[in-house]
N, C-alpha and C positions, 0 to 999 in steps of 0.2 A: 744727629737729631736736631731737630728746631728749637730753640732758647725761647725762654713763655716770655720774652721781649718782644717778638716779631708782631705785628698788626697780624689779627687775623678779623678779618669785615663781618658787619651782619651781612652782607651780600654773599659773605662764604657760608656763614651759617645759614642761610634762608637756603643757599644751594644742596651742603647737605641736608636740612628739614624734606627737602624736596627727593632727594633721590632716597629717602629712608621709607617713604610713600612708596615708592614704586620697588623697594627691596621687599617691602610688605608683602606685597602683592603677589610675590611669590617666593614665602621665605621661608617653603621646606628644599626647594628646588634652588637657591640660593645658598642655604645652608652648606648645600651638599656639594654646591658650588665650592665654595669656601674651603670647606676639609680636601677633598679631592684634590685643587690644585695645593692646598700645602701638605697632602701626601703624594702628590706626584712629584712636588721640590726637594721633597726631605724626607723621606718611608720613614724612616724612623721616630719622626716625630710622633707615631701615632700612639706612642708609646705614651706619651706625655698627656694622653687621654683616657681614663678610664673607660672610659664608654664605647670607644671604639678598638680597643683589646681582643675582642672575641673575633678574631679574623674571619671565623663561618657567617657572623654575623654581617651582610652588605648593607654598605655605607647607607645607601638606596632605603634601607629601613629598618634605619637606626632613628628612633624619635627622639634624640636626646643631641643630637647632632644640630638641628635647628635652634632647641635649646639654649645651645653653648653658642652659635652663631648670633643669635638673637641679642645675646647679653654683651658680646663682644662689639657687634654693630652698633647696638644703643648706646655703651658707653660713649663710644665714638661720636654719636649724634648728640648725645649730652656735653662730654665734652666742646664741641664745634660749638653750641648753644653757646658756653658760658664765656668762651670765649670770644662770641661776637657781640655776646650782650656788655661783659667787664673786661674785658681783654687777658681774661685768666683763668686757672681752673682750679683757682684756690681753692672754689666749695667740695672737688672732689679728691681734694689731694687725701682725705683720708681712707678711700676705698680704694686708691691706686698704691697709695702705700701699704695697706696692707694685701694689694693682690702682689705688690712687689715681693713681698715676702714671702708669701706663698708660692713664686714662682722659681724664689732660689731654692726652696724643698723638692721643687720640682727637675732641678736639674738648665732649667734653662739659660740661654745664653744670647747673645746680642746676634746673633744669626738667628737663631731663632723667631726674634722680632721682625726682621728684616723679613724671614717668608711669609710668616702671616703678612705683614705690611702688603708687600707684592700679592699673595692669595686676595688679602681683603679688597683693593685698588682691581685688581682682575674680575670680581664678583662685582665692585660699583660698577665698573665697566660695562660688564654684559649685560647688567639690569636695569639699564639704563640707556644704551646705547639704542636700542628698536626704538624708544621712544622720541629722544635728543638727538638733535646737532651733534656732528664727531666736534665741534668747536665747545657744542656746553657741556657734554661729556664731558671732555680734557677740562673744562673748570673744576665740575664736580670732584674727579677726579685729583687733581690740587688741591681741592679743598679737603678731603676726607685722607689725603697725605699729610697735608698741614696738621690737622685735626689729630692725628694716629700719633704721629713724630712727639707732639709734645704730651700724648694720655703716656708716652713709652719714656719718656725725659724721665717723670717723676716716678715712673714704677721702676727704671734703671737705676735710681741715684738709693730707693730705697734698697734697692737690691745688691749695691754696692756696698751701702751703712753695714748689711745685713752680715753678708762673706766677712768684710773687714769686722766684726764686730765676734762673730766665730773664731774666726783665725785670732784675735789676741785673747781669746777666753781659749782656746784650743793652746795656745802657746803658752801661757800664763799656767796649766795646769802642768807643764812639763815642768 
C-alpha cells in the first residue's frame, strides 16, 4: 500500500473530482458495477454484506447496493481532495479508523481490499472511459489507485492495533 508520504497533486485530485461527475451520472448502474465484479472475484464476499444476503433478491434491484457504492466512492473522492489540497488525510483518519474496526468484526482481510481496489479501478474505468482518452483514463485511474492505497493504509494499521489488541486481552484472560 502507498505511505501518506508520497505526493499526491491537486492535478490528481481535480482528476478524481472529475471522474466522480461522471460516476454520478450513473451510479445505480455503477454501483452494480462495483459489487458484481467483486462478486465475480470473490462469491463469497457477498457475505460480508448484509444487504446483498438474500440471494432471490438480484443485484439489478437491490437499492442499497448503490448506497454502499456511493459512500465507498465518496470517501475515495474525499480522501484524493485532502490529499491534494494538505498532502494527507489526517482529517479523516478518524472515520477510517473506526471503519477499520468495524471491518475486523467483519472478518476481512488484506485480499479483501485488494478486490474491491481492482472492482473499484474497473468501475472508474468503464465510467469514464466513453467519455476520456484511454491516456486520461489511465490517469484517472492512477489516481483513484493512489487515492484507495492510502484511505486502506490507515483503516489496515487500525485493523491491526485492533486483532493485536484482542489477541493480548484474549491471552491475558488465560
Amino acid at each position: 500500500m502507498a505511505a501518506e508520504t508520497q505526493t499526491f497533486t491537486k492535478a490528481q485530485a481535480q482528476i478524481v473530482k472529475e471522474t466522480w461527475e461522471l460516476y454520478k451520472k450513473d451510479s445505480a448502474g455503477n454501483g452494480l458495477l462495483f459489487f458484481s465484479k467483486i462478486f465475480e472475484l470473490e462469491p463469497e464476499m457477498r457475505d460480508f454484506f448484509p444487504f446483498t444476503q438474500d440471494h432471490s433478491l438480484p443485484l439489478e434491484k437491490n437499492y442499497k447496493l448503490k448506497a454502499h457504492a456511493l459512500l465507498l466512492f465518496k470517501l475515495t473522492v474525499d480522501g484524493a481532495v485532502a490529499l491534494g489540497e494538505t498532502g494527507t488525510m489526517h482529517a479523516l483518519h478518524p472515520k477510517l479508523t473506526e471503519l477499520g474496526k468495524k471491518h475486523v468484526g467483519f472478518g476481512v482481510i488484506l485480499d479483501h481490499f485488494t478486490v474491491v481496489k481492482t472492482a473499484l479501478l474497473h468501475t472508474i474505468k468503464t465510467a469514464v472511459s466513453r467519455f476520456w482518452t484511454p491516456e486520461k483514463t489511465e490517469e484517472a485511474v492512477n489516481a483513484w489507485s493512489l487515492a484507495y492505497d492510502e484511505l486502506v493504509t490507515v483503516m489496515q494499521a487500525k485493523m491491526e492495533a485492533t486483532r493485536k489488541a484482542a489477541a493480548t486481552a484474549w491471552a491475558s484472560d488465560d
